[in-house]
C-alpha positions as CSV (number, residue, x, y, z in Angstrom):
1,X,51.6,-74.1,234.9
2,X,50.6,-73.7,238.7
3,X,53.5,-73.1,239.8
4,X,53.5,-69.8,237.4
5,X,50.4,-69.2,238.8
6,X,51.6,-69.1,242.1
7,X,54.8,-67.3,241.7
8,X,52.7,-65.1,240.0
9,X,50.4,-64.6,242.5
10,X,53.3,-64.5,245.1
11,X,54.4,-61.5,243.6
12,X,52.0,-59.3,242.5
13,X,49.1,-60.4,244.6
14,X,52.1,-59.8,247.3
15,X,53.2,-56.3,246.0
16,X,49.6,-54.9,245.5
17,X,48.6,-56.1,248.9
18,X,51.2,-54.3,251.0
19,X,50.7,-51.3,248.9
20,X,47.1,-51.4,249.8
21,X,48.1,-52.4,253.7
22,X,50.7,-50.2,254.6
23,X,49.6,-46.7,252.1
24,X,46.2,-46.6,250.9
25,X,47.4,-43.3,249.4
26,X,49.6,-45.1,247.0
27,X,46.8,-47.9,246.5
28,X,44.5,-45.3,245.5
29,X,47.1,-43.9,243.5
30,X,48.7,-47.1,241.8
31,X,45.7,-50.4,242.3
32,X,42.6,-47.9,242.1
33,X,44.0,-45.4,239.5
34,X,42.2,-42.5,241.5
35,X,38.8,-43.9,240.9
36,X,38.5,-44.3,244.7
37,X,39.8,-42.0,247.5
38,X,41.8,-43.8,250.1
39,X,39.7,-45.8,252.5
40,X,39.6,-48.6,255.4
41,X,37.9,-51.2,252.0
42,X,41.4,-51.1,250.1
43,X,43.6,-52.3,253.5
44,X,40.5,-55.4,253.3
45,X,41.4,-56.4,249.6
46,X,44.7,-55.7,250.6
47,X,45.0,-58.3,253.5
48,X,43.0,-60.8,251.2
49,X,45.9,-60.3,248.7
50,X,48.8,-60.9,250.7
51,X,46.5,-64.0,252.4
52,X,46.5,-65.6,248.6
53,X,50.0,-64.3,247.7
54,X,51.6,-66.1,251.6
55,X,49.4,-69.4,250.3
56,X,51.0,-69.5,247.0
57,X,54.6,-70.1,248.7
58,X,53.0,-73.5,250.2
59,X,51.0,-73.8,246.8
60,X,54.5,-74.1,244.9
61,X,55.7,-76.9,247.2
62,X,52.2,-78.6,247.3
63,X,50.9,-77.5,243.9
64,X,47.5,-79.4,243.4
65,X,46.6,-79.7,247.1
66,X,46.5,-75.8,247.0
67,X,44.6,-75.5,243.4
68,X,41.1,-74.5,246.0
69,X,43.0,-71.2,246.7
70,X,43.1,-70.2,243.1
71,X,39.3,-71.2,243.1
72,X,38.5,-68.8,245.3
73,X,40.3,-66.3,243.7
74,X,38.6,-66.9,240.9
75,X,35.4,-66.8,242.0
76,X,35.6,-63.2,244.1
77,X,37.3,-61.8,240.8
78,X,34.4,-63.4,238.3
79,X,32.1,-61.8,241.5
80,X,34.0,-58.5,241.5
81,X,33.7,-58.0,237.9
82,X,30.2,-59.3,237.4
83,X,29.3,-56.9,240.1
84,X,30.8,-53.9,238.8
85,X,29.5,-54.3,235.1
86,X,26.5,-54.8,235.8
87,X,25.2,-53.1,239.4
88,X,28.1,-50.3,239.5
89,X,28.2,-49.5,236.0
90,X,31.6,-49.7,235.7
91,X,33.1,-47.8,238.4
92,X,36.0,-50.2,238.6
93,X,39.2,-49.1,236.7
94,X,39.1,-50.3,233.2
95,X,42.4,-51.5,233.5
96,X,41.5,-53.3,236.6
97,X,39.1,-55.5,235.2
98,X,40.4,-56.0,232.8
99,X,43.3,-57.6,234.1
100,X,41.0,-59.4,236.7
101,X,39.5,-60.9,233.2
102,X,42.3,-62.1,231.6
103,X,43.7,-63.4,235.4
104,X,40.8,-65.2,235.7
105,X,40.5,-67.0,232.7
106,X,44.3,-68.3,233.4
107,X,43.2,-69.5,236.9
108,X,39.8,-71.2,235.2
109,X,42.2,-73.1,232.9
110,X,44.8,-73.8,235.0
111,X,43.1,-75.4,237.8
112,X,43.2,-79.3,237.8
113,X,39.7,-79.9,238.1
114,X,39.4,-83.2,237.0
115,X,42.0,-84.1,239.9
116,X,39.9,-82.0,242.5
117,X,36.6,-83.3,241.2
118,X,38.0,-87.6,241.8
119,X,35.5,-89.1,244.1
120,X,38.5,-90.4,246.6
121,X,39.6,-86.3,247.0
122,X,36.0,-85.6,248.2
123,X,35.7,-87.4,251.0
């Protein structure tokens, strides 16, 4: 199941990260569906994308060593979404979040926390 993750995130992480690099017109476009204009805040995101989406290639190799990755990614989604329904009253694509959701909840129960969580890892 982690590895799915990670190919996963290889890919579309990847794909939506260099679309928000290299043509925040297409991001705004495509990612944002025209909620926001183009700005220097979708080349960010982008760059944190394509950070998780180059980790997942080691995370396929080294699967469980690189399960934090998918934490954090889970946590700045849970964040993002959190955020927007409740302080930005939804100005998030619908869409969006909604697929941040349902990503989410496949990272939460994918991650082997158990594993992550044995005393002898946290030392």
């Amino acid at each position: 199941m982690l590895k799915s993750i990670y190919l996963i995130n290889i890919f579309v992480a990847g794909l939506l990260g260099f679309i928000s690099v290299f043509n925040d017109e297409l991001a705004s476009i495509v990612v944002y569906q025209k909620v926001f204009p183009p700005n220097p805040v979708m080349q960010l995101i982008g760059s944190l994308w394509i950070a998780i989406a180059a980790t997942s290639f080691i995370g396929i190799v080294y699967p469980l060593k690189f399960s934090p990755i998918l934490i954090l990614q889970f946590f700045y989604q849970t964040i993002w979404v959190i955020v927007n329904f409740t302080f930005l009253k939804n100005t998030i694509p619908l869409a969006l979040s909604i697929a941040l959701i349902i990503w989410s909840c496949l990272i939460l129960f994918s991650v082997p926390w158990k594993y992550l969580f044995k005393e002898q890892h946290l030392k």
